[in-house]
C-alpha positions as CSV (number, residue, x, y, z in Angstrom):
1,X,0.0,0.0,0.0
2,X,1.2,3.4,-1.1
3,X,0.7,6.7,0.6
4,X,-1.0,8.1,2.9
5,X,-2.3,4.2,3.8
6,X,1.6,3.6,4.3
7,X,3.2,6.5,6.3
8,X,6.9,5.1,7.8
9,X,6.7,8.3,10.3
10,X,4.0,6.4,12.2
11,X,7.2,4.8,13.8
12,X,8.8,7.7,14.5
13,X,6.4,9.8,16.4
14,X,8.1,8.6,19.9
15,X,11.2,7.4,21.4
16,X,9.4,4.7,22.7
17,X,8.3,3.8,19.0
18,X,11.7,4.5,17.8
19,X,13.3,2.4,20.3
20,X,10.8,-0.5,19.4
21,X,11.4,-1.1,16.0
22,X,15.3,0.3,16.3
23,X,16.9,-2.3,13.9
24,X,20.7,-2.2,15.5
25,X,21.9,-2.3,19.5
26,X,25.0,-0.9,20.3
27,X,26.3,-1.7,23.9
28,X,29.3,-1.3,26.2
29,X,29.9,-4.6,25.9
30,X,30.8,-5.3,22.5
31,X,33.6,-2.2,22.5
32,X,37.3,-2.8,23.2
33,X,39.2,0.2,24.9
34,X,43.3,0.0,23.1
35,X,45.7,1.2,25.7
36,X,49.4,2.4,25.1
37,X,51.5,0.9,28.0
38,X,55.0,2.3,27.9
39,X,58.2,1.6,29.9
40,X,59.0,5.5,30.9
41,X,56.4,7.4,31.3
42,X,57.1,10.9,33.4
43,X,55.9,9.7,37.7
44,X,55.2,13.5,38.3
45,X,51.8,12.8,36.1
46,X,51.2,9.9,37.3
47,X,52.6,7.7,34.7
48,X,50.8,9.3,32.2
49,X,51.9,11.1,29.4
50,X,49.4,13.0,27.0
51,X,49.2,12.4,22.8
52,X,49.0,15.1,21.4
53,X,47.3,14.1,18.1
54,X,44.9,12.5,19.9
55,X,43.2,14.0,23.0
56,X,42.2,12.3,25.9
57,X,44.9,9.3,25.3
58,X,47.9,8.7,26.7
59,X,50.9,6.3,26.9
60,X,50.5,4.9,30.5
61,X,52.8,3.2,33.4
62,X,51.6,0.0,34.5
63,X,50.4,1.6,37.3
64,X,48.1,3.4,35.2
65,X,47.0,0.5,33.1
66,X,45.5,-0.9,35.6
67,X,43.8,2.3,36.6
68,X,42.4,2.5,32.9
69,X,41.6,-1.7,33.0
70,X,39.6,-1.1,36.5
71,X,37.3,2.0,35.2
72,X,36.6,0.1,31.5
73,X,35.8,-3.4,33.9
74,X,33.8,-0.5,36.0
75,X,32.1,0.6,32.7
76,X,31.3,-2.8,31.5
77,X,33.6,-2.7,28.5
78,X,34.1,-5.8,26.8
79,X,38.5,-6.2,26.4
80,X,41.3,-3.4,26.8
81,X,43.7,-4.5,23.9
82,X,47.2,-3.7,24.6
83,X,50.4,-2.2,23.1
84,X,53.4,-1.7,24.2
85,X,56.1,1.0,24.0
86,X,59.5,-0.2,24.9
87,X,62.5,1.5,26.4
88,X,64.7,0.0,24.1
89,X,64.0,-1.4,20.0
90,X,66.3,-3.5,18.0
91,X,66.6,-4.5,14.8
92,X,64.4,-7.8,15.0
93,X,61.8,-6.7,18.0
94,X,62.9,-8.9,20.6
95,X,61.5,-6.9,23.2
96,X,58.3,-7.8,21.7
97,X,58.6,-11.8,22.8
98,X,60.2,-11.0,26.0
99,X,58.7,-12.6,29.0
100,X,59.0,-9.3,31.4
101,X,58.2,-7.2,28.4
102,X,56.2,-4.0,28.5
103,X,53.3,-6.1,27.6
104,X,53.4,-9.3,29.2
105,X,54.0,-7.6,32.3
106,X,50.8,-5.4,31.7
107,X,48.4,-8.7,30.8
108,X,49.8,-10.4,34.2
109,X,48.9,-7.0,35.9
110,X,45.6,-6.3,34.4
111,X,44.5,-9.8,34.7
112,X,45.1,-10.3,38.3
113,X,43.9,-6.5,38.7
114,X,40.3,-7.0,37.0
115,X,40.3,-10.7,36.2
116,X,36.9,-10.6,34.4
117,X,37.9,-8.1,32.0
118,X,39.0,-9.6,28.9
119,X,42.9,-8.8,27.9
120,X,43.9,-8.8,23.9
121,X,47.7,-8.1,23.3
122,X,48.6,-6.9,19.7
123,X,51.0,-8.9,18.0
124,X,53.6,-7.3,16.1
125,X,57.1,-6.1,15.9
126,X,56.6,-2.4,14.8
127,X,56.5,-1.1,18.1
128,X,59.8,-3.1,18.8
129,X,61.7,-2.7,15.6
130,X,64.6,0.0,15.6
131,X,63.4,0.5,11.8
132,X,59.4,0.6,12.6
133,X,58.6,-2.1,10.0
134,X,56.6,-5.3,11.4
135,X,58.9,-7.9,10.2
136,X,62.6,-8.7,9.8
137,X,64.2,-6.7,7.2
138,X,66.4,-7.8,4.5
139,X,69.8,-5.7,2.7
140,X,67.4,-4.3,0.1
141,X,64.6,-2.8,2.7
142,X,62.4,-5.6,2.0
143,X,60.6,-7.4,4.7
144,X,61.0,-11.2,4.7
145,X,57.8,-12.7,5.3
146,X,58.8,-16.5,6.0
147,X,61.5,-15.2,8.8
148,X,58.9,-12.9,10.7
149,X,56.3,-16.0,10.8
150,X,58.7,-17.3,13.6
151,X,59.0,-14.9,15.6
152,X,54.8,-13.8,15.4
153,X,54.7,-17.2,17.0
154,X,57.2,-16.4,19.6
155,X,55.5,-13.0,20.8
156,X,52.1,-15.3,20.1
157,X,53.1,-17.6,22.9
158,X,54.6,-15.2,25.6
159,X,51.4,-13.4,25.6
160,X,49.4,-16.6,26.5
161,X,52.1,-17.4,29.0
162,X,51.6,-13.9,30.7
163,X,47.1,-15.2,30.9
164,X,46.4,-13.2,27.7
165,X,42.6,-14.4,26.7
166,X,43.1,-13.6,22.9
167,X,45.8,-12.8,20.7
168,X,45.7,-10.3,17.9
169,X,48.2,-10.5,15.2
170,X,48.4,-7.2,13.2
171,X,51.7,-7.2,10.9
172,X,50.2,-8.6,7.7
173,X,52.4,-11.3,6.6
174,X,51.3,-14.2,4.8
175,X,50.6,-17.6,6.7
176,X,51.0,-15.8,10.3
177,X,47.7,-17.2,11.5
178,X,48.6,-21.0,10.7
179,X,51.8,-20.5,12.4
180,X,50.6,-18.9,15.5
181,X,48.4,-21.4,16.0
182,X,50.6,-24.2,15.3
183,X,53.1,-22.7,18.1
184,X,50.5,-22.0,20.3
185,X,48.9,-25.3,20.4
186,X,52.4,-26.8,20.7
187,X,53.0,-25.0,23.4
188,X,50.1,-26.1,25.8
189,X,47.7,-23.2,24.8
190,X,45.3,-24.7,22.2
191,X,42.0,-22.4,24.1
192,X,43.7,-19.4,23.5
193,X,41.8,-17.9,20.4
194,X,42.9,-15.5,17.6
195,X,41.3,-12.1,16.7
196,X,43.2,-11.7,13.2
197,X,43.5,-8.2,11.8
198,X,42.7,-9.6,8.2
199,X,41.8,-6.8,6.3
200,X,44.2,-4.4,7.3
201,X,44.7,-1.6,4.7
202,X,48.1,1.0,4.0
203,X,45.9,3.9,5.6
204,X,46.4,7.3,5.9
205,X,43.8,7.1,8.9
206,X,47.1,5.3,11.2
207,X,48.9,8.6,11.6
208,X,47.9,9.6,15.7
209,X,49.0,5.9,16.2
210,X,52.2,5.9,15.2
211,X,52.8,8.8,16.9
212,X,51.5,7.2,20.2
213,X,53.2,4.0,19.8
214,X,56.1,5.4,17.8
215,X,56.3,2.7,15.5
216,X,56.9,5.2,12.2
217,X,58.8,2.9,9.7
218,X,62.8,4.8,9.8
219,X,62.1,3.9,5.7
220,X,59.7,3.3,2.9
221,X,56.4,2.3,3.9
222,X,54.1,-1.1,4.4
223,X,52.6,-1.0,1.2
224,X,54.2,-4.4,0.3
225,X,52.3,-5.8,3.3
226,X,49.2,-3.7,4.4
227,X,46.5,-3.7,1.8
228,X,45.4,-1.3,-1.4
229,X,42.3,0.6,0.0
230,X,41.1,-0.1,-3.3
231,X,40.6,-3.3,-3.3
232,X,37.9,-5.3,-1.4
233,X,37.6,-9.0,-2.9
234,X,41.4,-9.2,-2.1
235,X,40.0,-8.2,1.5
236,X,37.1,-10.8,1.4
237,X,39.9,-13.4,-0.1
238,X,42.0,-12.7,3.1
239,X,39.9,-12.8,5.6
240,X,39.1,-16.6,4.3
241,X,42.6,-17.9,4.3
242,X,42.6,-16.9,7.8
243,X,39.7,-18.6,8.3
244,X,41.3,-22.0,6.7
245,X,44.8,-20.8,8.9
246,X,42.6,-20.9,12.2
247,X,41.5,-17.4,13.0
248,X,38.4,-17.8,15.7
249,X,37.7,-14.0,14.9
250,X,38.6,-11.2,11.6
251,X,39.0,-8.0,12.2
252,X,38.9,-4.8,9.4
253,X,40.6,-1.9,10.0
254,X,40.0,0.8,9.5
255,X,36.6,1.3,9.9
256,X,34.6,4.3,9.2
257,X,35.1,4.1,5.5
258,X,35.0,0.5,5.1
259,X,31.6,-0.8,5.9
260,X,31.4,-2.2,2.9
261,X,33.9,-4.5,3.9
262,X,33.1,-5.1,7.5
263,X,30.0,-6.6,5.7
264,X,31.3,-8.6,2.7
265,X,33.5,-10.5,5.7
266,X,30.8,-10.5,7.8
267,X,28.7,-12.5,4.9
268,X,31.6,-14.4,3.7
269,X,33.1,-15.9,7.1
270,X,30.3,-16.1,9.6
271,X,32.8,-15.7,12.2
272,X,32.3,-12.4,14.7
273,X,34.1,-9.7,12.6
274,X,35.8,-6.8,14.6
275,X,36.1,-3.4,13.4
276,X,38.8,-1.0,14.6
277,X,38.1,2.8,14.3
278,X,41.6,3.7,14.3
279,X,43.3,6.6,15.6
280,X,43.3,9.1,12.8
281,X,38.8,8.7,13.0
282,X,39.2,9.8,16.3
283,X,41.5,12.4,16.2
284,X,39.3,13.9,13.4
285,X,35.9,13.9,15.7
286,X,37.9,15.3,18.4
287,X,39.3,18.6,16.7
288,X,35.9,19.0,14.7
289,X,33.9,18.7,18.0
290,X,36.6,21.0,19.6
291,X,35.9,23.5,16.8
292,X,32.5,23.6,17.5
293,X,31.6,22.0,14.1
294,X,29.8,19.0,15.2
295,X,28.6,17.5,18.5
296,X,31.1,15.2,19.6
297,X,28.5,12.8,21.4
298,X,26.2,12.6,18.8
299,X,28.4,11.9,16.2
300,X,30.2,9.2,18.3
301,X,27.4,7.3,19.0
302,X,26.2,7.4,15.1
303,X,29.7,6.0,14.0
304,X,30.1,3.1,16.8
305,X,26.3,2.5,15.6
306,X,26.8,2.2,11.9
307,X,29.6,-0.3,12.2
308,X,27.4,-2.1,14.2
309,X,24.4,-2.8,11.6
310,X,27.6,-2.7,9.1
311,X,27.8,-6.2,11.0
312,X,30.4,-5.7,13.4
313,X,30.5,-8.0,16.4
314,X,32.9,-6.2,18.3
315,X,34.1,-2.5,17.9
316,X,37.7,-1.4,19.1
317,X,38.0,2.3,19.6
318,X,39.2,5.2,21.3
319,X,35.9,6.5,22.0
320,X,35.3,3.4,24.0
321,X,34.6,4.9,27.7
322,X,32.8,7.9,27.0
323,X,30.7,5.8,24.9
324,X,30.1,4.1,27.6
325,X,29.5,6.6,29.8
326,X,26.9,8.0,27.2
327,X,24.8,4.7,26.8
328,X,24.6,4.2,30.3
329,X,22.9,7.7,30.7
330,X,20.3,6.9,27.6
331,X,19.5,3.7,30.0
């Protein structure tokens, strides 16, 4: 029936009505807070240490870590996910598989701290690396993807060791899944699932990050390993050989403009998909709410809610707490 039998405002006219019919839930529960724990960070601020690019973050003692871990256990956040920022990098990351690394001592410290709250570690070597790439690096500035794959599995298995609950391998090389698992499961951790950032794209939206974690590559760029914004079957097409590798969850990242994406992996996996709206999204909401263009709340809440009925399971972002804070007051 056409108009005026049909009128869709009917279901409008109310909150009450609107919150009936609403199609999508977004909750604090399926959002994941990322948190910057660093080696030296100044005690006169309480082992925190402001990022400038992106306001309202900081690089954190452990101390502070488990501050953050309390309030997003207190906020009913799903996960914190972790990275670290070492004191010291060398040329093959080797701080990053350390068993009293930045990290590992973080996940002992936030599990024991707020046991219920679930603790991913990022898996990667960029924040290790003296030359910022995520892999070991040949003579000709080339990264060799067959040489990483061991030590992935390394860093892999001293996160379980430390009680992380899911691991979360971000580097991009070829077959990493398959050998994390196998190294994990030969290593007495065959529960320990994997959250695989499969559709990872060379995005200009990572800048704030690498800032925060200081992981920008000394040369060249990760072109040869992240993938072509302009191409989503090759995204669909990874996110299944992770599948086949052993990946119990796919992330995409970015997020904001990839829904497109989040949902062809969504369709073509069936296995919860996370979306990560990375740190140049935020920044970008923070200095246009700061400027008094848009309404920082608002806005917020309409992003985290369109990755959601994009079909994200699980969201990873900055805005995490506030959002939070925000739902809890619609409630």
């Amino acid at each position: 029936m056409a108009f005026p039998q049909t009128r869709m405002r009917r279901l409008r006219a109310s909150a009450g009505l609107r919150g009936l019919v609403r199609e999508t839930d977004l909750s604090p529960g399926q959002l994941v807070l990322p948190l910057f724990v660093a080696e030296q960070t100044p005690a006169e601020r309480g082992g925190r240490t402001p990022i400038a690019t992106m306001p309202g973050v900081e690089r954190l003692s452990l101390a502070a870590a488990v501050e953050e871990a309390h309030e997003a256990a207190a906020l009913g956040l799903a996960a914190v996910m972790l990275f670290g920022v070492p004191a010291e990098k060398d040329e093959h990351g080797s701080g990053a598989w350390d068993g009293d690394g930045i990290v590992q001592l973080a996940t002992r410290a936030i599990k024991q701290a707020a046991p219920r709250l679930l603790a991913i570690t990022d898996v990667c070597l960029c924040e290790y690396t003296a030359h910022g790439h995520c892999g070991v690096v040949r003579a000709d500035g080339s990264v060799d993807n067959d040489a990483t794959l061991e030590l992935l599995g390394r860093t892999a298995v001293s996160h379980a060791r430390a009680g992380a609950d899911i691991v979360a391998p971000s580097d991009m090389m070829d077959g990493r899944v398959a050998a994390i698992r196998e190294d994990l499961d030969g290593e007495g951790f065959p529960e320990t699932p994997i959250l695989a950032y499969s559709a990872k794209f060379a995005s200009a939206f990572y800048g704030p990050f690498r800032e925060a974690a200081d992981s920008t590559p000394a040369f060249g760029d990760r072109r040869a390993y992240q993938m072509d914004p302009a191409n989503g079957r090759e995204a669909v097409r990874e996110a299944l050989l992770d599948v086949r590798e052993g990946a119990d969850m796919v992330m995409v990242k970015p997020a904001l403009a990839y829904g497109d994406l989040i949902r062809a992996v969504k369709e073509a996996t069936d296995l919860p998909v996370a979306a990560y709206n990375v740190s140049g999204e935020y920044a970008m909401v923070k200095a246009a709410a700061a400027a008094g263009y848009l309404d920082e709340r608002a806005s917020v809440l309409e992003i985290l809610t369109s990755l959601r009925r994009a079909g994200a399971d699980t969201i990873i972002s900055y805005h995490a707490k506030d959002a939070a804070r925000w739902l809890a007051e619609q409630t």
